[in-house]
C-alpha positions as CSV (number, residue, x, y, z in Angstrom):
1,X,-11.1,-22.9,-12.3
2,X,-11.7,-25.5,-15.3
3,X,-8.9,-25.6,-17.5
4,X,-10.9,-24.2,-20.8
5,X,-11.8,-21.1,-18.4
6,X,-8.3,-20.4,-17.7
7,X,-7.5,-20.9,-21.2
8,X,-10.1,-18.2,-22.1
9,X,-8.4,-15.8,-19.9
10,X,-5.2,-16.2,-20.8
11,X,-6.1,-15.1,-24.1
12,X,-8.1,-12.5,-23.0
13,X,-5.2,-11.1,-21.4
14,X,-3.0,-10.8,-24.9
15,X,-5.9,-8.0,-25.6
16,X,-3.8,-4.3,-23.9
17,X,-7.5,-3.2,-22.8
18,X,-7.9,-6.1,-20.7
19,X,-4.4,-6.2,-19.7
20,X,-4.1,-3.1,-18.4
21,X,-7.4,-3.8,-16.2
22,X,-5.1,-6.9,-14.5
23,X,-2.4,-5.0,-14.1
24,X,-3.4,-1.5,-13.0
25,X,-6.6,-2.2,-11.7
26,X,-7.6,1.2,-11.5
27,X,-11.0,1.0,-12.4
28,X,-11.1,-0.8,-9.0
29,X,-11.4,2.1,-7.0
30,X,-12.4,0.8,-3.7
31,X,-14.1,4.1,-2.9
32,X,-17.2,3.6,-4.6
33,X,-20.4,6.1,-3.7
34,X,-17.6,8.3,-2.0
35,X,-16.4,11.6,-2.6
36,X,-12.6,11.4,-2.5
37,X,-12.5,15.6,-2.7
38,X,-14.5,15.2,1.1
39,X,-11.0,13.5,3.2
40,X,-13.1,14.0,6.5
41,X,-14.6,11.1,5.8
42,X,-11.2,8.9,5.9
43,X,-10.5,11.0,9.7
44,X,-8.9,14.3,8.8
45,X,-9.3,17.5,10.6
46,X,-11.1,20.3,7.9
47,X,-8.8,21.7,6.1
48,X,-6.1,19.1,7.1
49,X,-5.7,17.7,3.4
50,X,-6.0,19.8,0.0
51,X,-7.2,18.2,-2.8
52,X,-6.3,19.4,-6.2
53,X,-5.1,18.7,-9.4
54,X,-2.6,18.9,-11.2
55,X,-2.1,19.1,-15.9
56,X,0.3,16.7,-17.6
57,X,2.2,18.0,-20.4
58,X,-0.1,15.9,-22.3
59,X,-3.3,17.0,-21.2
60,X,-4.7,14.7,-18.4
61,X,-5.5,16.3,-15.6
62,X,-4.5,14.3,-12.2
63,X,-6.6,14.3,-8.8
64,X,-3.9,15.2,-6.0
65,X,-3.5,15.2,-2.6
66,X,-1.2,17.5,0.3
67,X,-2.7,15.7,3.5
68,X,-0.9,19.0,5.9
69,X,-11.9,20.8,0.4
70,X,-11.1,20.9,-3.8
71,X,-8.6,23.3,-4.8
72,X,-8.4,24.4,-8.2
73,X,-5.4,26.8,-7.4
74,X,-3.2,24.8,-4.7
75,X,-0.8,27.9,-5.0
76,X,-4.1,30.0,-3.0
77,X,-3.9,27.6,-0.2
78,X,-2.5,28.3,3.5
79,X,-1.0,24.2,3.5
80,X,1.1,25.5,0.2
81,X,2.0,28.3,1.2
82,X,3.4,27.0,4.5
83,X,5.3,23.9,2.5
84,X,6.9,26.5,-0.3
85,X,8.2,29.3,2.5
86,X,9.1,27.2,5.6
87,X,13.0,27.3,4.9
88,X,12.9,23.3,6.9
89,X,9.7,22.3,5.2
90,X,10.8,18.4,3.9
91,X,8.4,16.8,1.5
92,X,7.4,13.1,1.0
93,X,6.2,12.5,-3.0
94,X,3.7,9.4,-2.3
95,X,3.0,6.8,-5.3
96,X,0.5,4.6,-4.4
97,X,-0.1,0.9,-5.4
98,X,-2.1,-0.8,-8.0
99,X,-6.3,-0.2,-7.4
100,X,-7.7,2.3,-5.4
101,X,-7.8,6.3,-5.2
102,X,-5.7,8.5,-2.5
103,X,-8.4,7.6,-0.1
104,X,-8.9,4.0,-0.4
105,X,-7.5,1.1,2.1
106,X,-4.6,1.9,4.6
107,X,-3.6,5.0,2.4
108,X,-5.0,7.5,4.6
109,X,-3.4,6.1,7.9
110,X,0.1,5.4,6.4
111,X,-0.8,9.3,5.5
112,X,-1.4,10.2,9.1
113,X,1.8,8.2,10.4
114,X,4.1,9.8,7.7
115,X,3.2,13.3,8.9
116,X,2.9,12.9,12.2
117,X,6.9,12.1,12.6
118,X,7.3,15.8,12.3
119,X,5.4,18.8,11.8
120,X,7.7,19.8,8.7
121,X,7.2,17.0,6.9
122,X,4.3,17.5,4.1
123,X,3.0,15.0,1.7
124,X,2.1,15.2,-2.1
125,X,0.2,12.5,-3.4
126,X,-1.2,11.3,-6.9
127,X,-4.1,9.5,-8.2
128,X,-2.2,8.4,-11.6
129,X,-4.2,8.6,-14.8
130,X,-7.3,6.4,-15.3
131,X,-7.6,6.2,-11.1
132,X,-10.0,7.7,-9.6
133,X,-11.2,10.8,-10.9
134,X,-8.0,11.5,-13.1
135,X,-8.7,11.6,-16.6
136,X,-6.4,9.3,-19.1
137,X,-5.7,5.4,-19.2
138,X,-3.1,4.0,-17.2
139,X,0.3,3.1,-19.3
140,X,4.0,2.4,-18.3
141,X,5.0,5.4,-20.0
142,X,2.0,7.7,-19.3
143,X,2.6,7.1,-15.5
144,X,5.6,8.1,-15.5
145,X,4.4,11.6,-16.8
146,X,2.7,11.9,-13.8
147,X,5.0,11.0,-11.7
148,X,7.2,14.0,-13.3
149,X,4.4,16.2,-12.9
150,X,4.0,16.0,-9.5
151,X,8.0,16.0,-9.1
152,X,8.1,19.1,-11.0
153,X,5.3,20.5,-9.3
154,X,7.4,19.8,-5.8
155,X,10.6,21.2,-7.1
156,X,9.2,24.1,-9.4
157,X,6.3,25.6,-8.6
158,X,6.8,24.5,-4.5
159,X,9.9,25.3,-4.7
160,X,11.8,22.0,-2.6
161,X,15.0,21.4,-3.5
162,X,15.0,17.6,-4.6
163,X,17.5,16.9,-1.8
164,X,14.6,17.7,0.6
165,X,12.6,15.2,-1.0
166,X,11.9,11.4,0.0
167,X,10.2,9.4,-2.6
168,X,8.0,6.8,-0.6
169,X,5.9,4.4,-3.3
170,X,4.2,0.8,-2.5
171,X,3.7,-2.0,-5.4
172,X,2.9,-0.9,-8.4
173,X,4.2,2.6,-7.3
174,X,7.6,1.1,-6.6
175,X,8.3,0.3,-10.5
176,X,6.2,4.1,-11.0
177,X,9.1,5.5,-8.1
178,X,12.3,3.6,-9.7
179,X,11.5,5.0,-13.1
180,X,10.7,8.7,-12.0
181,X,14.1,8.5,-10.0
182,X,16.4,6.4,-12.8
183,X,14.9,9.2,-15.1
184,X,15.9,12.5,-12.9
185,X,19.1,10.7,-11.9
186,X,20.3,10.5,-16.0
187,X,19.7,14.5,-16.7
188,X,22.2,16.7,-17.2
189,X,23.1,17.8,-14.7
190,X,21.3,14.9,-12.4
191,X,18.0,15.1,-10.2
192,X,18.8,13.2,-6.5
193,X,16.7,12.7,-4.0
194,X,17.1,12.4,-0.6
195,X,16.3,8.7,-0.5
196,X,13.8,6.4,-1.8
197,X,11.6,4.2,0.4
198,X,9.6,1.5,-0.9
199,X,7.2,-1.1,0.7
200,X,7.2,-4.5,-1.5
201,X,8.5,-3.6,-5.0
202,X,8.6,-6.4,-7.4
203,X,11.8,-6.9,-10.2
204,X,9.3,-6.6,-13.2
205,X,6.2,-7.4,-14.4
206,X,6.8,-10.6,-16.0
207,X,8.5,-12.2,-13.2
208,X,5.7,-10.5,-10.9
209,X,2.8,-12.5,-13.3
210,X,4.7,-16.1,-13.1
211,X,2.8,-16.0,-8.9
212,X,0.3,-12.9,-8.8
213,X,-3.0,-14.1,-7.8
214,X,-5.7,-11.2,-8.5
215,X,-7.5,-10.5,-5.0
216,X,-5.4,-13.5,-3.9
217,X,-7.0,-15.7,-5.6
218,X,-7.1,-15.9,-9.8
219,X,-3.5,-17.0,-11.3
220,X,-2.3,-15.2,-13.5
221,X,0.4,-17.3,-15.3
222,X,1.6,-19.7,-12.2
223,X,0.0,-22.5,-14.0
224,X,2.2,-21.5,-17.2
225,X,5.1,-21.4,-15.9
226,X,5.6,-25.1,-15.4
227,X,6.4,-24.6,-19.5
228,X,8.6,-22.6,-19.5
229,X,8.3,-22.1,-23.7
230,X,4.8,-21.6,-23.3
231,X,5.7,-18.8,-20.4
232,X,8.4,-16.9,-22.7
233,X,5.8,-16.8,-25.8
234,X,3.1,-15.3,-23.7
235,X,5.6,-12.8,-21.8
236,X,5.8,-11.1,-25.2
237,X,2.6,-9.8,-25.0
238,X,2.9,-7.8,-22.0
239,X,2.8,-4.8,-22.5
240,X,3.9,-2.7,-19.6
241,X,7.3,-4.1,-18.5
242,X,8.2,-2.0,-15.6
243,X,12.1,-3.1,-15.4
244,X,12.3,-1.9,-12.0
245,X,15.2,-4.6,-10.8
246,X,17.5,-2.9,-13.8
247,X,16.7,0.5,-13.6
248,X,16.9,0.2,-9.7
249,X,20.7,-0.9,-10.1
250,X,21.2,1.6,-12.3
251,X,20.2,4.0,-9.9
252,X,21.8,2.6,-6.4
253,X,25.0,4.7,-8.4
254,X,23.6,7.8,-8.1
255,X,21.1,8.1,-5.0
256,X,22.6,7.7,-1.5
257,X,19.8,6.2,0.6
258,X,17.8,3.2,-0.8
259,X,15.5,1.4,1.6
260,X,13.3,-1.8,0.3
261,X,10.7,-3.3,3.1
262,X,8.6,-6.2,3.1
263,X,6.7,-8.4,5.3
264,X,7.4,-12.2,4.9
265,X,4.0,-13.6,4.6
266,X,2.9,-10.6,1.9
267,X,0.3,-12.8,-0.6
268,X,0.2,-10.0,-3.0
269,X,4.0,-10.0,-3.7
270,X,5.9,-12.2,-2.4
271,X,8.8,-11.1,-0.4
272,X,11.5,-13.0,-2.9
273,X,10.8,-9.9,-4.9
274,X,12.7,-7.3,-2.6
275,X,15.6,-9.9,-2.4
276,X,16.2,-9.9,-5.9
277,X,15.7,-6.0,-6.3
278,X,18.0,-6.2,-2.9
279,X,20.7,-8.4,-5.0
280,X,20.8,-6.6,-8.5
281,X,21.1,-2.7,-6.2
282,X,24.0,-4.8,-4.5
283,X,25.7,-6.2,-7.8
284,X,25.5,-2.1,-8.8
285,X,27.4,-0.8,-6.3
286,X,30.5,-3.3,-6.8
287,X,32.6,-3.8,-9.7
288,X,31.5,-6.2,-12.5
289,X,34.4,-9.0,-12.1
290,X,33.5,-8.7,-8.1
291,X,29.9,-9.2,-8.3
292,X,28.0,-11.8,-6.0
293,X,25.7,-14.9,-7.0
294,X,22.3,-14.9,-5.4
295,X,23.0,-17.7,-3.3
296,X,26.2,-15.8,-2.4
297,X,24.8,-12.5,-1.2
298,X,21.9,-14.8,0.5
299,X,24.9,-16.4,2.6
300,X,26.7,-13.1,3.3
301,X,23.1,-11.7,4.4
302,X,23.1,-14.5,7.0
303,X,26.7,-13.1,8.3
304,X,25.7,-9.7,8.3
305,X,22.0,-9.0,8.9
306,X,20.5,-7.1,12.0
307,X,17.8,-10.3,13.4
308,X,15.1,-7.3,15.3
309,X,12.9,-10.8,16.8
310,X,9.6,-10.6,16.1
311,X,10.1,-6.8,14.3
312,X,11.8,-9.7,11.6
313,X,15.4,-8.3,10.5
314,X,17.8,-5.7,8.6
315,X,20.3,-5.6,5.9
316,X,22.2,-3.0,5.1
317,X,24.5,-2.4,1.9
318,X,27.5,-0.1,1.6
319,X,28.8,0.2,-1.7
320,X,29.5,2.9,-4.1
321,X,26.8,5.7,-4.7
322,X,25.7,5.2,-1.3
323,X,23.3,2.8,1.1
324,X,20.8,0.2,0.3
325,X,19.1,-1.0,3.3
326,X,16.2,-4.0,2.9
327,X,14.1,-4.8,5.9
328,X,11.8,-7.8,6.6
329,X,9.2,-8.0,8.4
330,X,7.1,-10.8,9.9
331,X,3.8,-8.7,10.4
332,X,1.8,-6.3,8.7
333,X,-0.3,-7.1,5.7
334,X,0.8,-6.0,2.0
335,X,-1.3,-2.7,2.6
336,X,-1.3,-2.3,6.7
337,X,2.7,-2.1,6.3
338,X,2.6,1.1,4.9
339,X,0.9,3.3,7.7
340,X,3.5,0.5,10.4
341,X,6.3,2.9,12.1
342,X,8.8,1.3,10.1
343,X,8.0,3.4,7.2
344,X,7.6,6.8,9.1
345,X,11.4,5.9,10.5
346,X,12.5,4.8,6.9
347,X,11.7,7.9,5.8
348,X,13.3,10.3,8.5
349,X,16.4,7.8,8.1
350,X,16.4,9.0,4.4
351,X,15.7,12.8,5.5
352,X,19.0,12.9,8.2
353,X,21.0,10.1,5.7
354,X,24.0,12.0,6.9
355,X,22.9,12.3,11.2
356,X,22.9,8.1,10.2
357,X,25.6,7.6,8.8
């Protein structure tokens, strides 16, 4: 790209508009000329998924998913009815990733492999605000909202006690799962779930920009940060922060099962991301003058960790609050991960934390 191109987009980019379009991309919506209330068209049986949608306290109204056509009153429907009275009904809350709608890419197979681990696990699933047919714009705060919808939804009007929920989120809906959880987990009295899975998070958006390539390809600010002055002035335009690297260590001290996975050759976010999320969760769970270095924890990871071969390997963190677990992987695509069996057994890990332990 010539240099006065580049220089053109960066300051495009200082615009919110147009940043939010680089960082959500949810008017990317991969499902073009679809019908994403029609999920026979992505394999499922009729009837196997119920679309419907749910009302933020603020007035958008979100396009949602229990993969168990539309639904205007999910309460009406046999799927809800058999999640809210089946006394071992477990439920998986499902934030998606940057681009696309709850029918787009490897979303409906990781969908299919989630469930099928056991008949009484359901699914709830979001298109956030601004994505796909939701109504809105996409903002760091405003998809959090709907992230608490659809918890409250769960807990209130389905009736699951949070500690038979699993939060399972993938990029962008890592930062979306860390903040819903950090939130619930600082009421009085506290909101735990049973665990939290999540597929290549990233320690926050500025740190993500510095070697994001959009579609693999455009930098963002890789060429910047070579200047690093230049770097911090432009970081202060970004708008949507998503601190998920500090809110995540602040909650490894409440939630008792934490699992980060990644494969090693992801191009969308590179795997250094779940080692620093890995290191700050592991810094939380020890006292301050005890706290490890990087290049520390990176040395007692090479003591400690579970090598699987090929399958890549396993580290597991026992502190106080409970277990973080971070698991590598040396195949499986940023979004072909997600419907892998190493998510389906992350998350029955997190539902029988204590048959693990």
């Amino acid at each position: 790209m010539p240099r006065r191109h580049y220089l053109t987009f960066l300051a495009l980019l200082t615009f919110p508009f147009l940043q939010d379009h680089v960082i959500y991309l949810h008017r990317v919506t991969l499902t073009w000329f679809q019908d994403v209330n029609v999920p026979e068209q992505w394999g499922f049986l009729r009837n196997q998924v119920t679309p419907f949608h749910l009302t933020t306290p603020d007035g958008e109204t979100l396009h949602a998913n229990e993969p168990a056509g539309l639904c205007h009153d999910i309460k009406d429907r046999l799927a809800f009815r058999l999640l809210k009275d089946h006394p071992d009904a477990q439920l998986v809350i499902y934030l998606h990733g940057a681009a696309g709608t709850l029918g787009s890419g490897w979303r409906p197979q990781s969908y299919r492999a989630i469930s099928a681990a056991a008949p009484s696990v359901h699914i709830l699933a979001i298109d956030y605000r601004g994505f796909g047919p939701s109504t809105g714009w996409p903002s760091e705060a405003g998809l959090l909202t709907d992230a608490l919808t659809l918890a409250n939804f769960a807990m209130n009007t389905a009736g699951i006690p949070p500690e038979r929920i699993v939060i399972f989120a993938q990029s962008l809906g890592t930062a979306v799962s860390i903040s819903l959880a950090h939130h619930l987990a600082l009421q009085s009295p506290p909101t735990l779930f049973a665990g939290i899975v999540l597929v290549a998070p990233f320690a926050d958006v500025e740190l993500l920009t510095e070697t994001y390539r959009i579609a693999g390809t455009i930098p963002l600010l890789s060429p910047v940060a070579y200047f690093p002055k230049s770097l911090a002035s432009f970081n202060r335009f970004i708008i949507s922060k998503w601190p998920s690297k500090d809110k995540f260590a602040a909650l490894i001290r409440h939630c008792e099962h934490l699992k980060l996975a990644q494969r090693e050759n992801d191009y969308d976010i590179p795997w250094m991301y779940s080692e620093i999320v890995f290191w700050h969760a592991v810094n939380a769970t020890r006292d301050r003058e005890a706290s490890l270095s990087f290049e520390e924890l990176e040395s007692e990871k090479e003591r400690q960790k579970l090598a699987l071969g090929a399958g890549g390997w396993e580290m597991e963190w026992r502190g106080r609050g409970g277990v973080v677990r971070e698991q590598i992987v040396k195949h499986g695509l940023h979004d072909r991960i997600m419907s892998y069996p190493i998510v389906s057994l992350a998350i029955a890990r997190a539902f029988h934390s204590q048959d693990w332990e």
